[in-house]
Structure formats: C-alpha cells, structure tokens
SEVO-928901 format. One line per field, with one value per residue (C-alpha): residue number from 0; residue in one letter; x, y, z. Coordinates in nm, 2 decimals, m for minus. Layout:
BEGIN
nr <- [NUM_...]
rest <- [A_...]
east <- [X_...]
north <- [Y_...]
up <- [Z_...]
END
This chain:
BEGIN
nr <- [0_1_2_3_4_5_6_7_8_9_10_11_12_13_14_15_16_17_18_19_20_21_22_23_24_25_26_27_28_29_30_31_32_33_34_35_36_37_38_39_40_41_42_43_44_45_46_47_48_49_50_51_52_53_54_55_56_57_58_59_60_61_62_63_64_65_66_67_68_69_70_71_72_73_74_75_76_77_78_79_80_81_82_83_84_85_86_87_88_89_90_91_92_93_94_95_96_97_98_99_100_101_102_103_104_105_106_107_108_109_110_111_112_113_114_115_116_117_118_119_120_121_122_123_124_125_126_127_128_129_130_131_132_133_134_135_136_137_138_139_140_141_142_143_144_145_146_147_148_149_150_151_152_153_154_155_156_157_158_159_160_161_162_163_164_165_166_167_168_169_170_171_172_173_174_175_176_177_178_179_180_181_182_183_184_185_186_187_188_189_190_191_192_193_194_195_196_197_198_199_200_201_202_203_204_205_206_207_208_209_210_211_212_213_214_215_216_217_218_219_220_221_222_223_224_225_226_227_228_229_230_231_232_233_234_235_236_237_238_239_240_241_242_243_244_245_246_247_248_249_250_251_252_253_254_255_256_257_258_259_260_261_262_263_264_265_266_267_268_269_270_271_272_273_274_275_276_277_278_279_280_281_282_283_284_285_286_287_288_289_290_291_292_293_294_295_296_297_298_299_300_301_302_303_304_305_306_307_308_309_310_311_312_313_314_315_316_317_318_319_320_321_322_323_324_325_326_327_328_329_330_331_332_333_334_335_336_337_338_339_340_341_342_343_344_345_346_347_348_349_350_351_352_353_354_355_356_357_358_359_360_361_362_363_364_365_366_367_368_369_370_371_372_373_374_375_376_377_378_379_380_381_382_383_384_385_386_387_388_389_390_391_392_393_394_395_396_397_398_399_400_401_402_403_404_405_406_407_408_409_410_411_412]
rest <- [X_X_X_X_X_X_X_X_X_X_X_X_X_X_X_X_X_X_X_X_X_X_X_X_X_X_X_X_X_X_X_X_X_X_X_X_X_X_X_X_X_X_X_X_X_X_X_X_X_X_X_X_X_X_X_X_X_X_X_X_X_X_X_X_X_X_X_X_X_X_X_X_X_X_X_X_X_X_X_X_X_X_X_X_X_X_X_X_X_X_X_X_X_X_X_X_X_X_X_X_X_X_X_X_X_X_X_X_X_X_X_X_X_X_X_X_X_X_X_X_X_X_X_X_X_X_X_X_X_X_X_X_X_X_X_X_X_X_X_X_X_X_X_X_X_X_X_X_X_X_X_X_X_X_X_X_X_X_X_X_X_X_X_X_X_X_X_X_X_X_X_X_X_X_X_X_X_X_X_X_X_X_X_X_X_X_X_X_X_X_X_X_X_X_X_X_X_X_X_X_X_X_X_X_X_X_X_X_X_X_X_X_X_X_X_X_X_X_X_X_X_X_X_X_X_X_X_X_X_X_X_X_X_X_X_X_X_X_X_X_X_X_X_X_X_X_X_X_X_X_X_X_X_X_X_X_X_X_X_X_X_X_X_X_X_X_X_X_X_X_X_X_X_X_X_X_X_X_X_X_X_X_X_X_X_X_X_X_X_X_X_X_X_X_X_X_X_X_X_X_X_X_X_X_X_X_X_X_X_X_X_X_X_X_X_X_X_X_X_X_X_X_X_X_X_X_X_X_X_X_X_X_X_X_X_X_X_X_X_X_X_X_X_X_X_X_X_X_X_X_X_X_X_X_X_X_X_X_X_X_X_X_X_X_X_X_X_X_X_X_X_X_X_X_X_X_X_X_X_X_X_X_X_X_X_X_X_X_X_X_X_X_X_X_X_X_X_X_X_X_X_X_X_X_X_X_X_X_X_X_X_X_X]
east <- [5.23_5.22_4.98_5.10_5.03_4.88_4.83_4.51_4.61_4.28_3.99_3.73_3.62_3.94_4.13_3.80_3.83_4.15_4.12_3.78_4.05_4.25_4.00_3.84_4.27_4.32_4.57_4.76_4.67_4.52_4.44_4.60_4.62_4.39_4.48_4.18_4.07_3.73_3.63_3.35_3.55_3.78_3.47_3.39_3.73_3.78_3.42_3.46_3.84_3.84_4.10_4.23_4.20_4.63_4.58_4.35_4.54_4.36_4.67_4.91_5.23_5.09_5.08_5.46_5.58_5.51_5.74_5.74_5.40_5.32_5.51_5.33_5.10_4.85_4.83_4.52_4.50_4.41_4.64_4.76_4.88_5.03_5.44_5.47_5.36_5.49_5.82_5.79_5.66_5.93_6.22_6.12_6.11_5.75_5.67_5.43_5.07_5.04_4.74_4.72_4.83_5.19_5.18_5.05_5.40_5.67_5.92_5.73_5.71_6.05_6.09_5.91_6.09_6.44_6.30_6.21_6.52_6.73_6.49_6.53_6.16_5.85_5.66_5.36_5.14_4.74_4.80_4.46_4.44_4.75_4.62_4.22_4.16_4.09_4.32_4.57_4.48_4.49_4.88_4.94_4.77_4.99_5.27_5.23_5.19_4.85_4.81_5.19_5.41_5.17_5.17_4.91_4.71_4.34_4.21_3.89_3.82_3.42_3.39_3.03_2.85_2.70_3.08_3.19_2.97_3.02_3.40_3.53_3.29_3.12_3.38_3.75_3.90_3.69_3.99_4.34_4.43_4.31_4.40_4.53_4.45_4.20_4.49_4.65_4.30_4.19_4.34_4.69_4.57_4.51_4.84_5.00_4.84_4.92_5.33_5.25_5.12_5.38_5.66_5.87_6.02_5.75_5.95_5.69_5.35_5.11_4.77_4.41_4.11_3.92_3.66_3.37_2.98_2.99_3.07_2.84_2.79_2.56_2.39_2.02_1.82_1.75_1.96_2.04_2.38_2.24_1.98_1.83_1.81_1.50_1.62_1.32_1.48_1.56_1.26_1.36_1.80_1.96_2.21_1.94_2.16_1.83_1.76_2.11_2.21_1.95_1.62_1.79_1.98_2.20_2.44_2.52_2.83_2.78_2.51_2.70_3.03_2.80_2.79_2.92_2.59_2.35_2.02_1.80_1.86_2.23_2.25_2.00_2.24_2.51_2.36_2.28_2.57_2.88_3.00_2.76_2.53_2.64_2.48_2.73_2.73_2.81_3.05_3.44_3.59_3.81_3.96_3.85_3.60_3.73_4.08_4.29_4.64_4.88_5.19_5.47_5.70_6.08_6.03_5.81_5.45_5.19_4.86_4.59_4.40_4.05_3.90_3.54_3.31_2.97_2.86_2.57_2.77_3.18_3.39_3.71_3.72_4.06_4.15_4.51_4.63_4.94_5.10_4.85_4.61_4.35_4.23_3.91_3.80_3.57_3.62_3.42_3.48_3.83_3.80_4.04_4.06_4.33_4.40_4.53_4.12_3.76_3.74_3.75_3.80_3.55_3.68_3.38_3.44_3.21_3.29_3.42_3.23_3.48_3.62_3.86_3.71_3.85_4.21_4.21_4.16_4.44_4.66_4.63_4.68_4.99_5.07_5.06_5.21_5.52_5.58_5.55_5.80_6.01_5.95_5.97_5.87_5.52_5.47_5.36_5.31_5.66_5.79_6.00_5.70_5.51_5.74_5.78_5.36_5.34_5.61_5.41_5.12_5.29_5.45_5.08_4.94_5.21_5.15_4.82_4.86_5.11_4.98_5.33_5.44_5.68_6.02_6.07_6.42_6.47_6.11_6.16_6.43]
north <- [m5.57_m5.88_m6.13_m6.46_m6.78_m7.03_m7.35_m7.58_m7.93_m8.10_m7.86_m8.04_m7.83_m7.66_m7.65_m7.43_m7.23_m7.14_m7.08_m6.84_m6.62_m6.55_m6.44_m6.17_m6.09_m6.07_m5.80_m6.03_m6.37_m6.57_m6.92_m7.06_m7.44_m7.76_m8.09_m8.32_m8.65_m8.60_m8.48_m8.31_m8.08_m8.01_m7.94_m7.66_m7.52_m7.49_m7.32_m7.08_m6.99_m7.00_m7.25_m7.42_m7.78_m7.81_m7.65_m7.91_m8.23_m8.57_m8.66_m8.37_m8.61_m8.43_m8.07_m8.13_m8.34_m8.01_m7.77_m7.48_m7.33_m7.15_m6.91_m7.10_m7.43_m7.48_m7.85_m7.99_m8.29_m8.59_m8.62_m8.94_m8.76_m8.46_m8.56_m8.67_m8.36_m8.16_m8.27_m8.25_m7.95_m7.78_m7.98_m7.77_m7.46_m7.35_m7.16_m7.38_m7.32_m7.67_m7.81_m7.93_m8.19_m8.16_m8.56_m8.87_m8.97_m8.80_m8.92_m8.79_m8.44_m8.44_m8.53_m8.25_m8.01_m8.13_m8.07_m7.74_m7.60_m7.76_m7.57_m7.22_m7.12_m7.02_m7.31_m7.18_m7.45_m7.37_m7.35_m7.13_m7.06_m6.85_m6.64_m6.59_m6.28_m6.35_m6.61_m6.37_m6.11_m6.38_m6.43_m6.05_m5.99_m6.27_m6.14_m5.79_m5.99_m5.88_m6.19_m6.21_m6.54_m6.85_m7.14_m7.32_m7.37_m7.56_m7.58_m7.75_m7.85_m7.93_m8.10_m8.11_m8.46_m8.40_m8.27_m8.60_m8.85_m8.66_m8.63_m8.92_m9.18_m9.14_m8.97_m8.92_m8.90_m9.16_m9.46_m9.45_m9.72_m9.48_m9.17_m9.05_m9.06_m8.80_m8.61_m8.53_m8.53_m8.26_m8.10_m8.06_m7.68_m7.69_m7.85_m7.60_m7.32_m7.40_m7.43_m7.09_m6.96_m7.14_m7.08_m7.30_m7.69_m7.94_m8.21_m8.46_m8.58_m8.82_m8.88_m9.10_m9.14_m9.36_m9.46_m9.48_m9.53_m9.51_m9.86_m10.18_m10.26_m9.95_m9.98_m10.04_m10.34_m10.46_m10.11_m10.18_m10.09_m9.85_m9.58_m9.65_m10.04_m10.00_m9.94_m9.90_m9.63_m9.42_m9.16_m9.10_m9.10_m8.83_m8.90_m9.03_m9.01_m8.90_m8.63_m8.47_m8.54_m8.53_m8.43_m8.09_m7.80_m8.03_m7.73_m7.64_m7.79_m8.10_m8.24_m8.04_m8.32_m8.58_m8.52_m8.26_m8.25_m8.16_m8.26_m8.49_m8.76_m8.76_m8.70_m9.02_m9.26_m9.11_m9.26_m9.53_m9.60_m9.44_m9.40_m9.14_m9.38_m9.63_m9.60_m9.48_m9.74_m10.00_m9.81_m9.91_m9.61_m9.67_m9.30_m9.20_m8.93_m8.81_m8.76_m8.59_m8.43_m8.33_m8.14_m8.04_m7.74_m7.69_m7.37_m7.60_m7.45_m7.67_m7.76_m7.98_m8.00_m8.18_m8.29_m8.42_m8.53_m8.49_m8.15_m7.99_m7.77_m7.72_m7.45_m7.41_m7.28_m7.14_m7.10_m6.95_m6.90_m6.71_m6.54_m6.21_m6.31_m6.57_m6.56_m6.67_m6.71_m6.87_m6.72_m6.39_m6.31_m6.24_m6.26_m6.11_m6.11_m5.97_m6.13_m5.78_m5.70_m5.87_m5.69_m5.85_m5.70_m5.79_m5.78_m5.86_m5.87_m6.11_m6.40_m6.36_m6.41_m6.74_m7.03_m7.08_m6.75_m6.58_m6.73_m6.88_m6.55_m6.39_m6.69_m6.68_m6.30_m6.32_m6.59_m6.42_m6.10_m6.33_m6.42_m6.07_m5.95_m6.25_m6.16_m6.51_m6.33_m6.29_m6.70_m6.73_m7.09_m7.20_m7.50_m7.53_m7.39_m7.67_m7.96_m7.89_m7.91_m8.19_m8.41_m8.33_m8.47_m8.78_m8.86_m8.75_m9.04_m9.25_m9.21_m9.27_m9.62_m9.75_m9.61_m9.40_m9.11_m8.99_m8.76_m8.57_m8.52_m8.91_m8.96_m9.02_m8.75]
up <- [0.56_0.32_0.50_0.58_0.40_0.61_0.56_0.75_0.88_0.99_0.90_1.18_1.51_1.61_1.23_1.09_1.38_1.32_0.98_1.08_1.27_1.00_0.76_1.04_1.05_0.67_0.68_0.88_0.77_0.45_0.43_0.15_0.19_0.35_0.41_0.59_0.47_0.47_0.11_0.26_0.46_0.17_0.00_0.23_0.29_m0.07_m0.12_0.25_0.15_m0.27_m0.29_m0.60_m0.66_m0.61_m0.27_m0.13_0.02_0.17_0.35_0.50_0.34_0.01_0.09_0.30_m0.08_m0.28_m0.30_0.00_m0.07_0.25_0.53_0.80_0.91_1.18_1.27_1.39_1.36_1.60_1.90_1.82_1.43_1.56_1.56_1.23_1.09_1.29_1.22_0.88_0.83_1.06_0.87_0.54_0.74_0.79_1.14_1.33_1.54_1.73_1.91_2.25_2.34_2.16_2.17_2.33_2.44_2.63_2.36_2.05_2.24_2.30_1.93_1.84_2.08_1.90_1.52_1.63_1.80_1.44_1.23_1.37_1.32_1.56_1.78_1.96_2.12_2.17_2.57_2.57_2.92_2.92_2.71_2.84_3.01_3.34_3.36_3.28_3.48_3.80_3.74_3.66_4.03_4.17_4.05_4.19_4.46_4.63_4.82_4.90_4.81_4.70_4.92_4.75_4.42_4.42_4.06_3.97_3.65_3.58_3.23_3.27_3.21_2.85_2.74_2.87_2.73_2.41_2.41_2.62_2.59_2.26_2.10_1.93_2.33_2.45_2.44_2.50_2.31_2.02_2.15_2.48_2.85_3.02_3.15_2.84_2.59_2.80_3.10_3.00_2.97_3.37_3.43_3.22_3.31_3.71_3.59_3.45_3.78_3.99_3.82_3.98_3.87_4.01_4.22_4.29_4.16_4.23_4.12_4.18_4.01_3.76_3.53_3.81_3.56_3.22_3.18_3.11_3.50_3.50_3.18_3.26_3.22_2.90_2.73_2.35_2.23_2.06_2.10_1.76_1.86_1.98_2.36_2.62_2.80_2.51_2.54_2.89_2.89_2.96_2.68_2.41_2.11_1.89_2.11_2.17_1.79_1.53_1.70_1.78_1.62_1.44_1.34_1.67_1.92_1.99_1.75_1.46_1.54_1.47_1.06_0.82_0.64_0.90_0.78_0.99_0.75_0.75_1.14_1.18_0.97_1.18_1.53_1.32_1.23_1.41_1.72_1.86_1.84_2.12_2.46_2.67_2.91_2.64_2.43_2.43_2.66_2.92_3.01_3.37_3.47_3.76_3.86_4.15_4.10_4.34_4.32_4.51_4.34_4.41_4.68_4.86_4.68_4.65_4.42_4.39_4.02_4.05_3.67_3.74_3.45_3.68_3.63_3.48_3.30_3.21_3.34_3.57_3.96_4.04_4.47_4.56_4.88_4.97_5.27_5.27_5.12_4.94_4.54_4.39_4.04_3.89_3.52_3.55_3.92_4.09_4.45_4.64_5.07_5.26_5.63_5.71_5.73_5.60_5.30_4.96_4.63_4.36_3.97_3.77_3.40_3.26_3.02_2.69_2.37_2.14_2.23_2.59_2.66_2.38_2.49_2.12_1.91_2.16_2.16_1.77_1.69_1.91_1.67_1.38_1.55_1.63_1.28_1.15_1.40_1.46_1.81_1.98_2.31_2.18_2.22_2.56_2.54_2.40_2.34_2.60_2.86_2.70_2.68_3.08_3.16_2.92_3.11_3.49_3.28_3.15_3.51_3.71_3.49_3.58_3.92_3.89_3.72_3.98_4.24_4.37_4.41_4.18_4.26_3.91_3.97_3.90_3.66_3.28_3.04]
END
C-alpha cells in the first residue's frame, strides 16, 4: 500500500511525537509537510524528515494557500489555534488527526464538528485514554458485565505537583485568558473517557474547586520574581527554576520544554528570560489546582472526577461500582471483587512503554488504519463522541463559576 502523506501542524512536544509514529509506521505513513513558527523546529523537522525548503511553512495559512499537497494533517497546535485550522484544512478536503482539546469554546467545537460533517472526510480527536490498554480493557470487562450494571463511577486524576507548576503555572496552560481553563487544558480526557464508560447522555453537572497556593499570598518572604533574581530561597525550592531546567538533563521532559537548543547556556537565558523563569508563586496563572466534578447520567448512573495538582507524582485511579460487583484500577492493576464471595480477581499487566500509556501509538495507527480503509469505525474518538465530552466539560466549568447545578437538557446548544 501507498503510504499516506502527512502533513505536521505545530512540531513542539506532541506534533514531533506524532510525526516520530509515522516514521516507525513508514509503510503506512510519511511525513511530508511542517508548519511551526519557530525556525528552530522547522530546522529540525526538515533535517529528522528530509524535507524541502517548499514543504516547511512558519504559519499553517501557508501550507493550507498551496495547492492540495498532502492526503492528511495532524493539527497540533496551541489550544487556543486549533479551529481555524481545522476548518481550513477540512474545507480543502484533507482527513484530519486533532488534539485535545477540540477548542476552547463550545461554539468553535461545534464549528468544527459542522466543517467536518460538509467535508465528507475522517475526524479523529487524540482522546488517548480510549485507546490505552488498561483503560480499554476496564470498559471491555464492564461491558461483559462482571460487576453487573454500573451505579457509580469515582475517577481521580493526580497531576502531580512538578507537572503542575510546569504546565499550569509556569507554562502554555497556566492562564485562561491565554489559553483554556484546567478542565479543558487537561482533563477533558477523564471526562471523555467516563462518557465512554457510561455510555449514557449526562443530565446534570456541577462542579467546585479553585486555585488554592500558587499565588503571591504564599510566596515566601523576600522571594524574587524570578529564580535567577537573586531569590534567598532558591538553593532550597522545590521548584528552583535552575535546578529543574538547566542544572539537569536538559533534554529530557520537562527541562527539554524550556529551549530547543539544550545547552546550559541557552537553557540559563531561558529562565532568565522566559516564563519558566518566574517563581511560581508570582507568576500570572489563575487556572485552579484542584477541582471536583459530579455527574448525573440519563439511567440514573452516577460519577465523581477528582483533578488534584498535589501529588508527588501524576497518574489516574479509576473505582466502579455496579450491582455485582466493584472495579479497581489504578493503570497496571484491575481489581475485581464479587459480593457474591470475598474473592478478587487480580489483572496485572504493567504499564506501557510511550506516551498515555501507549494510548497515542494505538490511537494513531488506528488513525492511519482508518484512512487506508475508509473505515470510519476504526475512530474511536469521533467527532461526535468528542463534541458530546467536550460540551459536559464546558457546562462542569460553568457550574463551577456560578456556583449551580446545571440540567443539560436546558444548558447551552
């Protein structure tokens, strides 16, 4: 089979990845195009995939102004860039992979949704979790129903503290002015991936939580604004900027984020200069770190999803409880106990080497399966799946604000 032309927008973190897939997938796949306006990145997608000068863009508007180049485009962009792209590139016909979030606004989703049922071609939205092993294999056991019919779902989210500060306080996620709210930026992949389990309408949402330390009330006495200032604590903080980004294996996540050249030179002008510099109680985020969802689903199901920035480390803890039985996971343990005795079943299959828990290889391959086949079945995380998750996410965060409950069957279009 001919591989398919693809076409990079944004080559940062999660573009490069993408375009790292397709050259292990070659028979499938072949990076053809870039767009990214940062010259070094162009730079070193052009070197990494031998791409000619005319297949390099700065802006995306200059790779969708040429004539149809490409069979399909990746777009990974910044949240806040994502629509405009997308809309283009499925008005002149290419099949689309879309980052998470789809949008920042409910409208520009649904604008997205529309282009793509004119245009006729293949959506998939990088929903990860649907596609992660163990996550998978949790709704494959639900569904053959080994604890019976689900009454309620408890899903924890821990970001882990130095993700945080990173991400959300330091970094591209850190404002909502900027880019989106902590809902959206990061655990629209929970929400989603509990509508997945679910499977039913959600009829009403609420939500609490806030910004609680990382904010100038807590910043200690006499902290500079930045750790390069000259700040007396900076030898012993937990989130030293010189410690966690240039006196460290700068190539590695998240010290590698800081600069594309990664020698201690460039990586020291970076927290000189640039945002992961700022001490994070005196930066300019505002999105919360903790936050409680609650849902209520059409055939009376419930769940609860719990994002909490203060953890040592990240990872998800998944509780289901249905008529037979209860579920545990905790993304390389299933835990399964019947009421009908005190056994438990114990599926142990470790965690998977790649990013999500190799959810974004899977989620990918399917991808590029799908537009082989023309198999829309193949995309798991559909728009329409996606449009759906991202709405409950919109309205959980409108509850939040107001401080209601919301009924979905009057809430927003």
């Amino acid at each position: 089979m001919t591989p398919k032309r693809i076409a990079i927008l944004g080559f940062g973190q999660r573009g490069s990845m993408f375009a790292d897939l397709a050259r292990q997938r070659e028979g499938l796949a072949q990076v053809v195009a870039v767009a990214d306006p940062s010259a070094q990145r162009r730079e070193s997608a052009a070197r990494a995939y031998n791409l000619p000068a005319a297949a390099v863009f700065a802006d995306w508007r200059d790779f969708t102004a040429q004539k149809r180049a490409v069979d399909a485009v990746v777009i990974a962009t910044q949240d806040r860039d994502h629509v405009a792209p997308a809309v283009a590139c499925l008005e002149a016909g290419y099949d689309l992979l879309l980052e998470k979030p789809m949008s920042v606004t409910l409208a520009d989703c649904q604008s997205i949704a529309a282009a793509h049922a004119r245009s006729g071609r293949l959506l998939a939205v990088c929903h990860s979790l649907r596609y992660q092993r163990g996550f998978r294999m949790v709704r494959d056991l639900l569904r053959a129903g080994r604890i019976g019919r689900i009454i309620s779902v408890d899903l924890t989210e821990r970001v882990g503290v130095h993700h945080y500060t990173h991400s959300y306080v330091r970094g591209n996620w850190a404002n909502s002015e900027t880019s989106s709210c902590m809902l959206l930026a990061k655990s629209c992949h929970d929400i989603d991936y509990i509508t997945f389990l679910v499977d039913q309408p959600c009829v009403r949402i609420s939500s609490v939580g806030s910004l609680s330390y990382f904010h100038q009330a807590h910043a200690p006495a006499g902290a500079t604004p930045r750790c390069t200032d000259g700040c007396p604590h900076e030898r012993t903080c937990t989130f030293s900027a010189l410690r966690n980004y240039v006196y460290t294996d700068r190539t590695l996540w998240p010290a590698a984020v800081c600069s594309d050249d990664h020698s201690l030179e460039a990586h020291l002008r970076a927290v000189q200069t640039g945002p992961y510099g700022r001490c994070v109680w005196q930066a300019d985020n505002n999105v919360v770190d903790h936050q409680n969802v609650q849902m209520e689903f059409a055939e009376g199901v419930t769940a609860q999803f719990n994002m909490i920035a203060y953890t040592q480390t990240g990872g998800r803890r998944l509780r289901v409880y249905g008529t037979t039985g209860e579920l545990e996971f905790d993304e390389s343990t299933i835990v399964i106990r019947p009421f009908n005795s005190y056994d438990r079943e114990v599926v142990e299959f470790g965690r998977e080497a790649g990013s999500h828990g190799g959810g974004d290889a899977r989620m990918f391959i399917d991808w590029l399966h799908a537009l082989h086949t023309r198999d829309e079945s193949l995309l798991v995380s559909n728009t329409a799946a996606s449009l759906a998750s991202h709405r409950l996410v919109f309205a959980a965060e409108a509850a939040r604000q107001s401080g209601t409950v919301l009924d979905l069957n009057q809430w927003g279009v």
